[in-house]
ROSESE-99505 format. One line per field, with one value per residue: residue in three letters; residue number from 1; z, y, x of N, C-alpha, C in turn. Coordinates in nm, 4 decimals, decimal comma. Each point is the difference from the previous one (the first is absolute). Layout:
N
residuo	ALA/...
num	NUM/...
n.pz	Z/...
n.py	Y/...
n.px	X/...
ca.pz	Z/...
ca.py	Y/...
ca.px	X/...
c.pz	Z/...
c.py	Y/...
c.px	X/...
! end
This chain:
186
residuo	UNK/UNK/UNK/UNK/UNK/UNK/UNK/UNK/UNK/UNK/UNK/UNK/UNK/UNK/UNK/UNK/UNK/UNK/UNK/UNK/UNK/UNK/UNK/UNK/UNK/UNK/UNK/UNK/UNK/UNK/UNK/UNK/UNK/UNK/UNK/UNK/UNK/UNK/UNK/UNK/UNK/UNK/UNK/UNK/UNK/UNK/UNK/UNK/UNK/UNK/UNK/UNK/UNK/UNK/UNK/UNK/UNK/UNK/UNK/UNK/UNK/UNK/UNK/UNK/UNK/UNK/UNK/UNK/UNK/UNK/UNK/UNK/UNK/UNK/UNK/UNK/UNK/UNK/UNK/UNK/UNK/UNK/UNK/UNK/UNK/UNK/UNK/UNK/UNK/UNK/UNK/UNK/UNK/UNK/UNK/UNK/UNK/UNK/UNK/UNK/UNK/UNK/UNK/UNK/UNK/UNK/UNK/UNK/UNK/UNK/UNK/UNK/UNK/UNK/UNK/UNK/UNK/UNK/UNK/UNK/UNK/UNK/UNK/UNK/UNK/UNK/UNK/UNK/UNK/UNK/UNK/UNK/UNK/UNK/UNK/UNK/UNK/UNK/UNK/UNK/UNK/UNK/UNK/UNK/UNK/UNK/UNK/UNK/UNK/UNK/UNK/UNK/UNK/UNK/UNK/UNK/UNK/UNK/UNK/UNK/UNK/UNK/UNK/UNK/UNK/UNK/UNK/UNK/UNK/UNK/UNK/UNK/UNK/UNK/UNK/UNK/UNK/UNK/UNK/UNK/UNK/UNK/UNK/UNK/UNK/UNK
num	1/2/3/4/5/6/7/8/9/10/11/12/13/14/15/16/17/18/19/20/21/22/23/24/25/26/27/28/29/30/31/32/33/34/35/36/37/38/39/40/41/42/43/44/45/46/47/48/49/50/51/52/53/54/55/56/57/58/59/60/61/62/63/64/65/66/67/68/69/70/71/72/73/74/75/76/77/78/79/80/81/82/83/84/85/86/87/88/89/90/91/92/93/94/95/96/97/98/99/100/101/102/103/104/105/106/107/108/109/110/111/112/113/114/115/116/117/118/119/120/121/122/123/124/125/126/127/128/129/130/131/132/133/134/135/136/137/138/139/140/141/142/143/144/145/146/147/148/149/150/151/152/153/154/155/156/157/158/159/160/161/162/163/164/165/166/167/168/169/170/171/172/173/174/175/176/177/178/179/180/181/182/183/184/185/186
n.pz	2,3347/-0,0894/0,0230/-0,1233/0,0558/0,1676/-0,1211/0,0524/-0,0635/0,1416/0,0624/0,0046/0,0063/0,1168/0,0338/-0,0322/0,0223/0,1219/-0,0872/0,1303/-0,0124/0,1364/-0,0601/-0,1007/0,0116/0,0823/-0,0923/-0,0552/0,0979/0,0347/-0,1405/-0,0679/0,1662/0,1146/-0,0344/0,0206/0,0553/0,0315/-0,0859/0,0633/0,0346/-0,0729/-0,0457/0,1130/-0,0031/0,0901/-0,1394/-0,0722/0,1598/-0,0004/-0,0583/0,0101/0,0649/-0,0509/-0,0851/0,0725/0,0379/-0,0822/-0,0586/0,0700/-0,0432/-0,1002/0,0377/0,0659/-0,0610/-0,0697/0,0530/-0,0027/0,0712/0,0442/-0,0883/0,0168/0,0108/0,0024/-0,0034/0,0490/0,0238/-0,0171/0,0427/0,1045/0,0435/0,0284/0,0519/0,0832/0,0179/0,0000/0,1068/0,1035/0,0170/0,0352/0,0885/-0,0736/0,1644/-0,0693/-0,0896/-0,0286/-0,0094/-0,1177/-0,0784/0,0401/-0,0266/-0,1010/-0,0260/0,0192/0,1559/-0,0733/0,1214/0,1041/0,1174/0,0036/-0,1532/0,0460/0,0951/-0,0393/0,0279/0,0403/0,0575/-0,0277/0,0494/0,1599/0,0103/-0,0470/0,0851/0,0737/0,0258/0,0171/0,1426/-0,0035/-0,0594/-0,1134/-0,0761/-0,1025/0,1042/0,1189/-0,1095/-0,1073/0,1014/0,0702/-0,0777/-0,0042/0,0271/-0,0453/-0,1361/-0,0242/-0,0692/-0,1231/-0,0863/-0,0161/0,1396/0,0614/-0,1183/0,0158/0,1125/-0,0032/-0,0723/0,0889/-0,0255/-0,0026/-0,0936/-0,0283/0,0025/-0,0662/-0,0513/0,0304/0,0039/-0,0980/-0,0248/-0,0532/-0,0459/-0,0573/-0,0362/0,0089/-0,0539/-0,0479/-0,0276/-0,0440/-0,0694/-0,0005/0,0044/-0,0136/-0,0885/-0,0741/-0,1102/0,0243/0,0081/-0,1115
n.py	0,7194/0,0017/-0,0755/-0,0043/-0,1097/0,0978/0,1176/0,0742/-0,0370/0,0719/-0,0388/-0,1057/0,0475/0,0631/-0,0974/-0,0156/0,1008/-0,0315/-0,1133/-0,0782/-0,0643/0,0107/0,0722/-0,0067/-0,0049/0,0620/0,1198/-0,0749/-0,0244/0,1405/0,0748/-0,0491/-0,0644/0,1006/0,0697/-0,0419/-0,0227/0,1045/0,0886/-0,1015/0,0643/0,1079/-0,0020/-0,0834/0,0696/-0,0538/-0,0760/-0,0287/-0,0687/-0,0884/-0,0333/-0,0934/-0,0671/-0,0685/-0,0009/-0,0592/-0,0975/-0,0158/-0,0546/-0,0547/-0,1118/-0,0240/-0,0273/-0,0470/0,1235/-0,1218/-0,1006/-0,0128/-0,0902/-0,0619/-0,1105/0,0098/-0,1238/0,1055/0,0978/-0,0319/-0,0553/0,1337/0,0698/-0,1184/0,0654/0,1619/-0,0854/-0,1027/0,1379/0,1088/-0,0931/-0,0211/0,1565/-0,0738/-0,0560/-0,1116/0,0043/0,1103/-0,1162/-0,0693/0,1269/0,0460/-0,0808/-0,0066/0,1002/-0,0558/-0,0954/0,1288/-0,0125/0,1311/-0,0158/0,0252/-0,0837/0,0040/-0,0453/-0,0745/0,0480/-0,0097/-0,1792/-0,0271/0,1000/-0,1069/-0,1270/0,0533/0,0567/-0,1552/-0,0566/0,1092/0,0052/-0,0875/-0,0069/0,0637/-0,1193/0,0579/0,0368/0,0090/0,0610/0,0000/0,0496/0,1183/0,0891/0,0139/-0,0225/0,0503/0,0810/-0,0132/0,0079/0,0476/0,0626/-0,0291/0,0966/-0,1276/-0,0598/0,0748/0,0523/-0,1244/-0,0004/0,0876/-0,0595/-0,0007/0,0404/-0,1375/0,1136/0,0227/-0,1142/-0,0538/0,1357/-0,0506/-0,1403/-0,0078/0,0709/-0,1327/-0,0461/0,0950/-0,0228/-0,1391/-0,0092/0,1569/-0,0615/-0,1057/0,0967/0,0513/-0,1284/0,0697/-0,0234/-0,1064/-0,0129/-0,1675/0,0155/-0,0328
n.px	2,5108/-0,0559/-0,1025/0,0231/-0,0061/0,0330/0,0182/-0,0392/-0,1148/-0,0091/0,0524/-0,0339/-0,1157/-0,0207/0,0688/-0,1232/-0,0413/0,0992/-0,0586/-0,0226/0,0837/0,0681/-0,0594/0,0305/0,1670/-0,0507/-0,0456/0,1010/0,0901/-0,0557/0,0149/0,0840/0,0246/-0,0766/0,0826/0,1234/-0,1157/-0,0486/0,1567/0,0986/-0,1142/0,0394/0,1548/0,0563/0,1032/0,0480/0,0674/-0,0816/-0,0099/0,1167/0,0076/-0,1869/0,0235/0,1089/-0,1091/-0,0879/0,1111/0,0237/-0,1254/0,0090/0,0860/-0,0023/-0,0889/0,1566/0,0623/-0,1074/0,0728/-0,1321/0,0768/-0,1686/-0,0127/0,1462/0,0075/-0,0944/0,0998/0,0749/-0,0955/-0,0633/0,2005/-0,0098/-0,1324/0,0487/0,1496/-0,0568/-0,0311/0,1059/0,0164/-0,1518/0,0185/0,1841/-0,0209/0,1210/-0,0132/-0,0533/-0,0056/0,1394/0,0875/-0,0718/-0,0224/0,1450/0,0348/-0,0799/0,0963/0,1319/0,0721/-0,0568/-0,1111/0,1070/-0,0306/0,1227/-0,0683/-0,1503/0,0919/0,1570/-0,0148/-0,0796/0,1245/0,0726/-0,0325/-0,0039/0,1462/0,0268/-0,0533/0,0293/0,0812/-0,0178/-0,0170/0,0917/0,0132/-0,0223/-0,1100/-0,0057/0,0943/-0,0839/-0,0638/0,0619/0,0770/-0,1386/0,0303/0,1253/-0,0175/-0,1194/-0,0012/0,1218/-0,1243/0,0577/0,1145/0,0589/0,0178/0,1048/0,0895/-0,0094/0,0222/0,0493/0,0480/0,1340/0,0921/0,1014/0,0186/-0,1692/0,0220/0,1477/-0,0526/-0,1196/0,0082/0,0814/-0,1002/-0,0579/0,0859/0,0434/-0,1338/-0,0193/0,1145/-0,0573/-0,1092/0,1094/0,0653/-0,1033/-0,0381/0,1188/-0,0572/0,0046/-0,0221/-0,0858/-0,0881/0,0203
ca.pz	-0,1150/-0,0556/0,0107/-0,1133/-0,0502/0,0781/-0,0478/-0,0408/-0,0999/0,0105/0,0293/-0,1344/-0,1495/0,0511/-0,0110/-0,1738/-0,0110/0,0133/-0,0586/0,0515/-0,0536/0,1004/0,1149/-0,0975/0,0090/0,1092/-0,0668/-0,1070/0,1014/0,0851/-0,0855/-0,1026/-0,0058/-0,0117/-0,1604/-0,0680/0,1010/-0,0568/-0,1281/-0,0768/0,0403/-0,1187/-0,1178/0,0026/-0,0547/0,0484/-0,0432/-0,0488/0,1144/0,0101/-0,1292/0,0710/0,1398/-0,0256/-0,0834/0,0859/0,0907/-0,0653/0,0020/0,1572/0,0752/-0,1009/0,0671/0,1458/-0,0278/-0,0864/0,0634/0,1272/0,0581/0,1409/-0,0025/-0,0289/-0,0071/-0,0606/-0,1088/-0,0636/-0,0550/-0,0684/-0,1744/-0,0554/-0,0521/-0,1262/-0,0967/-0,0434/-0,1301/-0,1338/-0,0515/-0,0707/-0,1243/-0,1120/0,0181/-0,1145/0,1391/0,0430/0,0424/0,0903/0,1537/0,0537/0,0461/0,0982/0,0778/0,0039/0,0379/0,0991/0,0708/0,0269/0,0856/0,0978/0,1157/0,0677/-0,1087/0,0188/0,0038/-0,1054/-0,1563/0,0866/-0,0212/-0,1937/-0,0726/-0,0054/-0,0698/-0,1473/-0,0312/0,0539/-0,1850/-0,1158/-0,0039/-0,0358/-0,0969/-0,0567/-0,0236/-0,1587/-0,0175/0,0710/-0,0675/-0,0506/0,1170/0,0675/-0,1166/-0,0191/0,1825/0,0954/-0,0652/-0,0461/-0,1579/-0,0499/-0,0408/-0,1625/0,0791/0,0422/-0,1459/-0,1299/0,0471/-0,0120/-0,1783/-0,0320/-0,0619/0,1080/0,0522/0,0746/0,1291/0,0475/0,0422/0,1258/0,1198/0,0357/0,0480/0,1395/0,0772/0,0574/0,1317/0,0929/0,0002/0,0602/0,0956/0,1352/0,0735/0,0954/0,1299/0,0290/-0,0542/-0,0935/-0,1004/0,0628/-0,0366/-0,0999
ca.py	-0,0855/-0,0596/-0,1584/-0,0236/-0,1233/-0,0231/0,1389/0,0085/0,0197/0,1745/0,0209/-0,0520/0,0553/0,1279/-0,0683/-0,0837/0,0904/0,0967/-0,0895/-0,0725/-0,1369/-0,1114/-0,0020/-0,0895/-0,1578/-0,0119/-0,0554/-0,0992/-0,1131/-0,0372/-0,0494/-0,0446/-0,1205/-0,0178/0,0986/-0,1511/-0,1367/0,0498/-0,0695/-0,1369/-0,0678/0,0096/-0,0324/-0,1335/-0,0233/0,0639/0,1100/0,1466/0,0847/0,0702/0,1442/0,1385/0,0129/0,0982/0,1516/0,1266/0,0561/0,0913/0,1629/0,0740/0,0966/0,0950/0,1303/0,0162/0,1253/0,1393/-0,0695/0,0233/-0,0724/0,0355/-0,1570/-0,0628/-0,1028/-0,0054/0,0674/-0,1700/-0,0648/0,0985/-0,0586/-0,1219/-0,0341/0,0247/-0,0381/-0,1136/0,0297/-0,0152/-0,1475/-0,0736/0,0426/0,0058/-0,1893/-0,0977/-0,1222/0,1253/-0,0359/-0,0755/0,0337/0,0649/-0,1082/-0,0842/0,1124/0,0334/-0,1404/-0,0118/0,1116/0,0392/0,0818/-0,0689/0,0670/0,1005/0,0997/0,0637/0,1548/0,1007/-0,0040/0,0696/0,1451/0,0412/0,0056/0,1060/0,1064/0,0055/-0,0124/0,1411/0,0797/-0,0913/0,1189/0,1239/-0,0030/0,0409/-0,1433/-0,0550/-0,0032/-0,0788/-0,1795/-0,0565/-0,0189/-0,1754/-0,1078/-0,0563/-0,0193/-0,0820/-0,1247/-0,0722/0,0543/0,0662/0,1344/0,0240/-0,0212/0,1347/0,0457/-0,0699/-0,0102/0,1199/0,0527/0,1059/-0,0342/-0,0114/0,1146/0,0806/-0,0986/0,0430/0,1242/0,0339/-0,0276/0,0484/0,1006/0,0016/-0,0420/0,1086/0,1078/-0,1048/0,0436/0,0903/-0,0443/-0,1444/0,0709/0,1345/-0,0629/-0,0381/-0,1664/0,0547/-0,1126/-0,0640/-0,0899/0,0876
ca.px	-0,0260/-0,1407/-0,0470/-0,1068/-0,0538/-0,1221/-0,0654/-0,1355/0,0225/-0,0279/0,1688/0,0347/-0,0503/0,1036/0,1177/0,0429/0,0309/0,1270/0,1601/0,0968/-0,0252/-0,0280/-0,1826/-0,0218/0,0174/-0,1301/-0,1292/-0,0308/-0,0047/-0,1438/-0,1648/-0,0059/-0,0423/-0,1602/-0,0597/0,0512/-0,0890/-0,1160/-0,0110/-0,0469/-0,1526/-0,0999/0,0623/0,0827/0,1060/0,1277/0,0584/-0,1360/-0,0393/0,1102/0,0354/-0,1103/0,0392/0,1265/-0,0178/-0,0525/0,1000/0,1004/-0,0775/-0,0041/0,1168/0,0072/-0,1582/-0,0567/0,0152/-0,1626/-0,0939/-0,0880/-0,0624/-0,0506/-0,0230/0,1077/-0,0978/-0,1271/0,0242/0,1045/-0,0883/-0,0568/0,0916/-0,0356/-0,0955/-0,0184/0,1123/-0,0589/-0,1028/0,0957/0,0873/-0,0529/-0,0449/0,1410/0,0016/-0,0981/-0,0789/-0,1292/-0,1491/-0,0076/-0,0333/-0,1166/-0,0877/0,0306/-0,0443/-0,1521/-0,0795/0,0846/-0,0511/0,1235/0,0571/0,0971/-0,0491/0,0703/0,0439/-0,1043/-0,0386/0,0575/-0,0879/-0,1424/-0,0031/0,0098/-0,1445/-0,0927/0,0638/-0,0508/-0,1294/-0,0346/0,0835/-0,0858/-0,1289/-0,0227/0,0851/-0,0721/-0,0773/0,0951/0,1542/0,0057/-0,0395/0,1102/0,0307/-0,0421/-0,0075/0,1595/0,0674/-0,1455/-0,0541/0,0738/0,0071/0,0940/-0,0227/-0,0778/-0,1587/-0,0994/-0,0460/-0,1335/-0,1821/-0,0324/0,0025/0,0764/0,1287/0,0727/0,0913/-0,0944/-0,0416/0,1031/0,0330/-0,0900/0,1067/0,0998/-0,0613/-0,0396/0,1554/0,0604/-0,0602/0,0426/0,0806/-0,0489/-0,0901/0,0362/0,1138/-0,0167/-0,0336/0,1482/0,0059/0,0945/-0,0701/0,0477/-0,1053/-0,1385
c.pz	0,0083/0,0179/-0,0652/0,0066/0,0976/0,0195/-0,0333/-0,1720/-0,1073/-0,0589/-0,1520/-0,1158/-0,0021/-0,0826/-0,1504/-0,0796/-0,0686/-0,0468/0,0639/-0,0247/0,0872/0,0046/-0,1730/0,0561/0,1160/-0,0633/-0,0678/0,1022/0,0517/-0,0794/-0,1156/-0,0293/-0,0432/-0,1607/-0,1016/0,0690/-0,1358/-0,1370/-0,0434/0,0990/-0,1392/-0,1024/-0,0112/-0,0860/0,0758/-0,0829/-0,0277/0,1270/0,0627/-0,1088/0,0514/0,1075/-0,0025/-0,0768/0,1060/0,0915/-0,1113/-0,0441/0,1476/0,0285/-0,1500/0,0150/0,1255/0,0640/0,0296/0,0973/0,1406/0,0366/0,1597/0,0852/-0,0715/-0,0190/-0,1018/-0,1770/-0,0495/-0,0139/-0,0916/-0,1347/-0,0528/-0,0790/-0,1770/-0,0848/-0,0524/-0,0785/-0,1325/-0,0392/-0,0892/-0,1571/-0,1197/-0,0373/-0,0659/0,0557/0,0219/0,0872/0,0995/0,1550/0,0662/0,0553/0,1600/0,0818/0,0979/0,1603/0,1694/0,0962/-0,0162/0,0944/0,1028/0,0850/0,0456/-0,0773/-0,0107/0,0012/-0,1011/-0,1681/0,0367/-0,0470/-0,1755/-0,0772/0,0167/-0,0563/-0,1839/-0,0229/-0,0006/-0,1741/-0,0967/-0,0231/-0,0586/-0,1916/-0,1050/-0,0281/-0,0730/0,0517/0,1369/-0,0350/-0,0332/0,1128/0,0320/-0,1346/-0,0306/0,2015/0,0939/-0,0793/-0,1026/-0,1186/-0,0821/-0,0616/-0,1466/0,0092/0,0555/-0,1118/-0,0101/0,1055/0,0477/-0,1142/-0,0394/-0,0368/0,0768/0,0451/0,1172/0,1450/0,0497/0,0613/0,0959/0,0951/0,0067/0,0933/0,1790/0,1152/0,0071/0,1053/0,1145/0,0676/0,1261/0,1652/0,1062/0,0476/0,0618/0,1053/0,0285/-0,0415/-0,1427/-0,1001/-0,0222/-0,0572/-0,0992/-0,1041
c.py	-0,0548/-0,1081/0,0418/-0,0986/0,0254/0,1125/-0,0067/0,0299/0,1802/-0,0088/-0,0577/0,0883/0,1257/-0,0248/-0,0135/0,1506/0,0649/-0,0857/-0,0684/-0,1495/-0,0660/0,0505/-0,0330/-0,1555/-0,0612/0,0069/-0,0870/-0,1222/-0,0102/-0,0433/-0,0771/-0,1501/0,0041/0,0361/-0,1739/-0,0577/0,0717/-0,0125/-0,1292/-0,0990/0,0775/-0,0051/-0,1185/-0,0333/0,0804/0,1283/0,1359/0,0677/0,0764/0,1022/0,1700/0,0702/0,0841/0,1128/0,0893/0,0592/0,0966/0,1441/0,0634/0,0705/0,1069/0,1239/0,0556/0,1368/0,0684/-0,1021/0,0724/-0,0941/-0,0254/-0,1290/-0,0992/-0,1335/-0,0101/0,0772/-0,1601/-0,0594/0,0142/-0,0241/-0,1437/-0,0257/0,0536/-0,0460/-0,1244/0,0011/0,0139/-0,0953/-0,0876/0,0296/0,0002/-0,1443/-0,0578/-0,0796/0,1073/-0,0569/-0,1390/0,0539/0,0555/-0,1070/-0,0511/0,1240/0,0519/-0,1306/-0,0260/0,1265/0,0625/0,1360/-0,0785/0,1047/0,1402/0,1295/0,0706/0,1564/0,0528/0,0029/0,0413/0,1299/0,0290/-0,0303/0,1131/0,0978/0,0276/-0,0123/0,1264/0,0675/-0,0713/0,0918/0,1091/0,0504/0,0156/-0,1530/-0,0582/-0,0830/-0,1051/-0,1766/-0,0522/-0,0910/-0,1611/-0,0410/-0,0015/-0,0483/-0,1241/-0,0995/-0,0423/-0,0003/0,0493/0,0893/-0,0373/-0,0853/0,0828/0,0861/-0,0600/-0,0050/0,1942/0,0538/0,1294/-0,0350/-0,0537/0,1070/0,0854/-0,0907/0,0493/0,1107/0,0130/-0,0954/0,1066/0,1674/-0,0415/-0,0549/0,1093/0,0809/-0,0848/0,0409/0,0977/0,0058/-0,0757/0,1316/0,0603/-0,0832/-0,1114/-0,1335/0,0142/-0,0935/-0,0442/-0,1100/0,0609/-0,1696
c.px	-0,1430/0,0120/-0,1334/-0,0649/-0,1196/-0,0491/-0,1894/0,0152/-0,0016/0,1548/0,0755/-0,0555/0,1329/0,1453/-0,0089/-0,0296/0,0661/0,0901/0,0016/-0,0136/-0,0427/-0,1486/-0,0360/-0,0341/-0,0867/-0,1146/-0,0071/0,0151/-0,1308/-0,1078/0,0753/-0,0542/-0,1546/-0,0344/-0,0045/-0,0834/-0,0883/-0,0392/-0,0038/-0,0942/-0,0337/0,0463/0,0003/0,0809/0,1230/0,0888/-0,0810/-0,0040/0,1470/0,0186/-0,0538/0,0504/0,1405/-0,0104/-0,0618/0,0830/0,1134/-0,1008/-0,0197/0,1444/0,0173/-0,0865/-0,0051/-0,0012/-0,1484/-0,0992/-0,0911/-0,0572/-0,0252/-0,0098/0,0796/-0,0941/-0,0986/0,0782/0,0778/-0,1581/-0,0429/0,0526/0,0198/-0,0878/-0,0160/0,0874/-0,0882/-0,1306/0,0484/0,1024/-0,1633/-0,0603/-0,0084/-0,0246/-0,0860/-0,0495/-0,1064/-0,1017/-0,0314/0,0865/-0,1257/-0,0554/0,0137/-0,0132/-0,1319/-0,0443/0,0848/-0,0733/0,1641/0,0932/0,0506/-0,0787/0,0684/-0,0096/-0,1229/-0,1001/0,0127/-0,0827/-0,1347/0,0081/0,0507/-0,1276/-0,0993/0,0149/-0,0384/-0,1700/-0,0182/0,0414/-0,1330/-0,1614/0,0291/0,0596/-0,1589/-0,1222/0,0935/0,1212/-0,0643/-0,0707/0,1378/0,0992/-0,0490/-0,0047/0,1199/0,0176/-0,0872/-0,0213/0,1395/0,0223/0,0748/-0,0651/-0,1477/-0,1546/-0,0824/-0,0409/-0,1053/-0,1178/-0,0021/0,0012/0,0680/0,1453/0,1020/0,0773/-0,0261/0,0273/0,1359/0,0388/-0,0893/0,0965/0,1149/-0,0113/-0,0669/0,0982/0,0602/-0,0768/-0,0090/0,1387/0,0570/-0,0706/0,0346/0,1416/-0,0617/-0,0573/0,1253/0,0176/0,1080/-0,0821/0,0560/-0,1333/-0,0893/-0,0752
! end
């Protein structure tokens, strides 16, 4: 019998796999707390960060079949991050989490590396993403801009702005899997 709880996390990805709940019910015991520290230092709001947090665990065990993952830890950050991008996105608080966002540190010492290596990972994709689509890019992702701000100081259509993110998130996408990450932060 397994003692999941004191499995490397090799073992657990293995386990969740193949179905098994108990190396489930171990990944979510081991990270759900830190994923829940992380999100509400930048939501602050408990329910909004539980919700995030329980969706990423049901798309995991729902995905866990296609999943490649190398950095159990860093991939759960990774999907926090990008769930709390599409919770603030949605949110009629946009601008005032940004705000508090901007003004908090929001890395936890222990969590360090892993974000270090996503930031580098995206800065890296960022280089190589065309001129056009990479302004677009740092001006929704770096400066916070919406679609119909970035239209008006490039003088092109909010549609044109939309379909270049949405273009440049799928090749993001692309890009953070093949370096066994899962998107997770865009």
């Amino acid at each position: 019998m397994i003692d999941w709880e004191k499995v490397e996390d090799s073992v657990l990805i293995q386990g969740l796999k193949e179905g098994s709940r108990p190396a489930f019910n171990a990944i979510y015991s081991r990270y759900s707390d830190t994923l829940f520290r992380f999100g509400l230092n930048i939501l602050k709001d408990q329910d909004e960060c539980m919700d995030a947090v329980q969706d990423i665990f049901i798309w995991l065990w729902e995905n866990r079949r296609k999943l490649n993952i190398s950095n159990l830890k860093g991939y759960l950050m990774a999907a926090v991050k990008f769930k709390l991008t599409r919770v603030i996105v949605s949110s009629k608080r946009r601008d005032e989490i940004l705000a508090g966002s901007i003004k908090t540190d929001l890395v936890y010492d222990d969590d360090n590396l892993e974000i270090k290596e996503l930031r580098n990972a995206i800065a890296e994709f960022v280089l190589i993403l065309p001129p056009k689509a990479r302004e677009i890019y740092q001006m929704s992702r770096g400066e916070y801009l919406s679609n119909k701000e970035i239209a008006a100081r490039l003088g092109i259509s909010e549609k044109t702005v939309e379909a270049q993110i949405t273009i440049s998130l799928k090749k993001l996408k692309v890009f953070l899997g093949k370096m066994s990450f899962w998107i997770v932060f865009l």
